[in-house]
N, C-alpha and C positions, 0 to 999 in steps of 0.2 A: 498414578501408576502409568507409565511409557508403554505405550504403544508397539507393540512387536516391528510394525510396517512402518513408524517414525522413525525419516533417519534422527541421527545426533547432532548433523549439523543442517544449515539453510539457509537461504539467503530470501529477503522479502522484494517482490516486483511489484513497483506502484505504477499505475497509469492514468495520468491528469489530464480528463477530458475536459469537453468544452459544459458538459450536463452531468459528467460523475466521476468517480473516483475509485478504479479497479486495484483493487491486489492477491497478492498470491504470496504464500510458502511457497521455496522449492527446493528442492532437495537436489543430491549432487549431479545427479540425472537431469534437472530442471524439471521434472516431474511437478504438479502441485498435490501439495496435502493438506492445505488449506487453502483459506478464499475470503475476500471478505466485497462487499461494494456499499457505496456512501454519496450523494448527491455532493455536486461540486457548489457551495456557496456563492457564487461568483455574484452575485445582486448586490451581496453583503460587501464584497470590495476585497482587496488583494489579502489583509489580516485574516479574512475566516477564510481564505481557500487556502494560507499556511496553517494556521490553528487548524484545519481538516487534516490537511497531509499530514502532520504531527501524529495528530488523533490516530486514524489511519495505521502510521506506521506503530505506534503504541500496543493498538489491537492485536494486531499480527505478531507482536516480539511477545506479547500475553499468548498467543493461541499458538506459539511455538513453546514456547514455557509448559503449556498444557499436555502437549504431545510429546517432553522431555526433551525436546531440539533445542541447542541455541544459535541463532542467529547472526552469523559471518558479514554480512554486508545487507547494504540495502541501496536500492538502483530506484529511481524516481524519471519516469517520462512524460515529458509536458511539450507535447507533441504542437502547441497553438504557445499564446499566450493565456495564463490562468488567471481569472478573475476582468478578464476583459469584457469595457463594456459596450465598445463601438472603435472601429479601424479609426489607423490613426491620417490625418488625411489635409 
């Protein structure tokens, strides 16, 4: 059943830090109506900290599905490098 307050449409914002892994639904407004956070693998090597982001954005396009939205785009920022494991030098 949709949510009265879910828009219909939304775009997901990931944030790749250097220890986790933020995102958000947002609606046209940029409003968030969802949320989700996930530790960043980076021990594991560059594969699991894509396999997360994946993961990650999967969640989000499920928990917009859930609120009857679908999701228009999705915006990824990796503000460092991800899965780093010492400067290069």
């Amino acid at each position: 059943m949709r949510d009265r307050d879910a828009p219909d449409e939304c775009v997901i914002a990931l944030d790749v830090g250097g220890t986790g892994i933020k995102g958000a639904l947002l609606d046209r407004e940029l409003k968030p109506f969802g949320r989700l956070r996930r530790a960043e693998p980076r021990r594991q090597g560059h594969r699991a900290v894509i396999a997360e982001i994946a993961g990650a954005v999967c969640t989000l396009d499920e928990q917009a599905a859930g609120y009857g939205a679908t999701v228009r785009r999705v915006g990824v920022v990796v503000p460092g490098i991800a899965g780093r494991r010492a400067p290069v030098g």
